[in-house]
N, C-alpha and C positions, 0 to 999 in steps of 0.2 A: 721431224714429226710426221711428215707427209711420208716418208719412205717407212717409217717405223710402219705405220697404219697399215700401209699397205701387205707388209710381210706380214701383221697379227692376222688381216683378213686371206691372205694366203693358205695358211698354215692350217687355216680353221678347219677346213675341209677335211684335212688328213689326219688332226688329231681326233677330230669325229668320227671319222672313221674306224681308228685305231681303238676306242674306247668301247665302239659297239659292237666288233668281234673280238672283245677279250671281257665283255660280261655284262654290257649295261642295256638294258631294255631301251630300245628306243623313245619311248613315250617316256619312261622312268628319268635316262638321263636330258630329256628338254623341259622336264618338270623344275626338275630340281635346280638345274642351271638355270633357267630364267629367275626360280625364287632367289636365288645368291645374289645373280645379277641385279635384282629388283631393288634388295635389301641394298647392293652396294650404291646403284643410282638415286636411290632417298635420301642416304645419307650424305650422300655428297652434293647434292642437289641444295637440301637444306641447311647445308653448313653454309652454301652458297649465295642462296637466293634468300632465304629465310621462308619459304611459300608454295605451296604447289596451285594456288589457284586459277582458272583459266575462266572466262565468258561463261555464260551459261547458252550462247548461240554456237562455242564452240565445242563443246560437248560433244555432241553429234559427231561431229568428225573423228575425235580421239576415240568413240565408240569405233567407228567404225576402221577408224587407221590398224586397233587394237586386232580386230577381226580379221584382219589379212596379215599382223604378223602372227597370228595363231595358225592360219594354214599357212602363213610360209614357214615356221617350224614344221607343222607336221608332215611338209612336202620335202624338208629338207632333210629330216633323219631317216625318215622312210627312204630317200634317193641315194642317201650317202650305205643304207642298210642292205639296198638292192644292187647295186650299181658302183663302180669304181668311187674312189675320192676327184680322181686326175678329169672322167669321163664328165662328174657333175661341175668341177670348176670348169670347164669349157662349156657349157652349157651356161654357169654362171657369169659367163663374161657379156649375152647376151642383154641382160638386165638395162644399159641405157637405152639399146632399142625399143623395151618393152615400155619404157619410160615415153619415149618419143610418139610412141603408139598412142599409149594412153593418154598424153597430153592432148598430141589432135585428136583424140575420139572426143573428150569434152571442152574442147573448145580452149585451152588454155595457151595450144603451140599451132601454126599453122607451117605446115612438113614443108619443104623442097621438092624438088624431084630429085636432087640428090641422096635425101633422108629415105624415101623410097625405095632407091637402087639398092641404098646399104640395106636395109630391110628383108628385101628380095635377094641379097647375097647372102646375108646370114641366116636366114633360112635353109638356102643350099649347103650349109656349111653346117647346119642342124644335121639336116640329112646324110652329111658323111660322116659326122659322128655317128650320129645312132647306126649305122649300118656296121662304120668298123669297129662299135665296142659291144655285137651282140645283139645289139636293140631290135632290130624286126624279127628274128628268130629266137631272144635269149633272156637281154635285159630291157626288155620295151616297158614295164612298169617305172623300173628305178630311170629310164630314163626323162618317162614321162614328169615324171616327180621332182626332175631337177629343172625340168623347163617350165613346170609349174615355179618353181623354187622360185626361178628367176622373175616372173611372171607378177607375184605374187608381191615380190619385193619392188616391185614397179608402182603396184596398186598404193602399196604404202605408199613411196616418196611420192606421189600425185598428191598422196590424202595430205601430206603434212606440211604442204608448200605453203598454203596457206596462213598454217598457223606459225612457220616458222618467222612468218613476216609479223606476228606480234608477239610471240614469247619465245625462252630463249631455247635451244635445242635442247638443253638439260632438262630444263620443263617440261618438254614433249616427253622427249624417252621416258621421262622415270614414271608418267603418266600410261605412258603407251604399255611398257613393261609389265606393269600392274596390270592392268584391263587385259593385256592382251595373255598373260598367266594364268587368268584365271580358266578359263574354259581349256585352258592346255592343263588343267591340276586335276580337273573333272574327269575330261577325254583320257588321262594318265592314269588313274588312281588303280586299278588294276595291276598295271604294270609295277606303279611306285610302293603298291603294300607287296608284294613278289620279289619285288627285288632286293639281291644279297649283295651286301656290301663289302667282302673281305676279297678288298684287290690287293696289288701292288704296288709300291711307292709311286714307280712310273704311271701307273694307272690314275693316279689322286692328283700328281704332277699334272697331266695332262688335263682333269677335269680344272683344278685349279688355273690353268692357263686356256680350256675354254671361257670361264665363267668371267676371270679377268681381263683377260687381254681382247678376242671379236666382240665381246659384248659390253664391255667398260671404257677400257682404255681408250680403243679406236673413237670411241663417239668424241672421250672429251678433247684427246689428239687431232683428228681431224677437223674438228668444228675453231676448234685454234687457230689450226694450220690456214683452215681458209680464209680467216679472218685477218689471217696477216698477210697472206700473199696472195688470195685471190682467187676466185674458186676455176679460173682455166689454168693455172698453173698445177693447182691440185688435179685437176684431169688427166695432165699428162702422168700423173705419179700413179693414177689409180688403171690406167692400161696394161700399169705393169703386171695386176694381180692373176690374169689367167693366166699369165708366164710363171712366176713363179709358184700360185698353186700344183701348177701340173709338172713345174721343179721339184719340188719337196714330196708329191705323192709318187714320184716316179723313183726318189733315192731314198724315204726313208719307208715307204711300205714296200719297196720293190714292184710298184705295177710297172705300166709297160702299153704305152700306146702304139695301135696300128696307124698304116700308112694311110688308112682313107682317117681317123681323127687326126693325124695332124694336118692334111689337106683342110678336113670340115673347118679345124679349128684356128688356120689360118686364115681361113675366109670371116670365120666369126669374128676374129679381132681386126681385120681389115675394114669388116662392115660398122664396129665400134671407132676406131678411128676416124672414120671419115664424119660418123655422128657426133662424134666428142670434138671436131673440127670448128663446127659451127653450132655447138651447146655445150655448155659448164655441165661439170658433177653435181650431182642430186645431195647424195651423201651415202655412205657405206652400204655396198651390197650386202644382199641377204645375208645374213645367219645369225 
């Protein structure tokens, strides 16, 4: 389960990619895809639970968890729109850092000097990416967009620790999904009455296996996974995703990294590793 998740949240990248230079608006296709997705986690959620109700102290939070996965879509199609698929998964591999940030800023984690150093490595290892995929002269918006992405997806898993400590991950999602859709259908609608639907099979394929598999599947696969083996066991499996993302954007769109991203981006995972050493996974990166 834990290696399945990994490859659906791999792959995410590159079929996003794939989908928005062969005809889908980018606001149009994270509209649409979160309502599927929305529609699929209710119902599964309710077959399950029988309930969606939550505190009314926590509220609040699910407001606002909802609000940052709203700009982490909008950061993330815009990034994927600007900018490589291969370029923004190394960027997204950032994300436990971002995590660790934001924990010590509100008091939740209190850092090492170890946590630090990786901090301060992957940083530098930002900075060879952007340089070797264009970014200071080229693609500096999409790239900024994917380190938002990452960024973004941090705010969440801060927001939902909380609440995962008293209802079940299903509950959140299918919660967060909803709320967090709704101002992405607004911000969208533009885009979503514009947009022409007559793709190709491949084209429906691949929407179908975004809506399904990084947004469905992964939640209820990994939250499993952890449950039965442990969520530092899951850590090591979820390292593997900036590798194989920038596998699959490299063989089946044909990109193609330079010598300073794979330097940046070996430091980026070196700086995750050492994080992921000494702290478990959150749960699924962004998208």
């Amino acid at each position: 389960m834990l290696f399945g998740t990994v490859l659906l949240w791999a792959l995410n990248s590159t079929v996003t990619r794939y989908v928005l230079t062969h005809g889908f608006h980018p606001l149009a296709y994270a509209t649409i895809r979160y309502a599927c997705a929305t529609v699929l986690f209710w119902g599964f959620t309710y077959a399950r639970e029988g309930s969606f109700r939550i505190a009314r102290r926590d509220i609040r939070l699910v407001v606002l968890a909802a609000l940052f996965i709203f700009c982490n879509q909008l950061c993330f199609v815009y990034s994927i729109d600007k900018t490589s698929a291969s370029t923004v998964t190394l960027f997204l591999g950032m994300t436990p850092i971002f995590i660790g940030v934001l924990a010590a800023a509100v008091g939740l984690e209190r850092m090492g000097r170890s946590f630090w150093i990786a901090t301060l490595v992957s940083l530098v290892g930002v900075g060879f990416v952007a340089s070797g995929s264009g970014g200071f002269h080229g693609r500096l918006v999409g790239d900024g967009l994917a380190i938002l992405t990452a960024a973004t997806w941090a705010g969440y898993s801060v927001l939902i620790a909380p609440l995962m400590r008293r209802y079940s991950p299903f509950r959140i999602s299918s919660l967060v999904l909803l709320a967090g859709w709704v101002p992405l259908a607004i911000s969208g609608t533009a885009q979503t009455a514009d947009q022409g639907f007559h793709f190709s099979t491949l084209m429906w394929i691949c929407f179908a296996f975004a809506v399904v598999g990084p947004l469905f599947l992964t939640n209820i696969l990994w939250f499993t996974a952890i449950s039965r083996v442990g969520p530092s066991r899951a850590s090591l499996f979820s390292n593997l995703q900036p590798l194989f993302g920038v596998l699959f954007a490299l063989v089946l769109l044909g990109e193609h990294l330079t010598r300073w991203e794979v330097v940046g981006g070996a430091g980026i995972l070196a700086a995750v590793l050492v994080e992921r050493s000494r702290r478990p996974a959150v749960g699924p990166p962004g998208d």
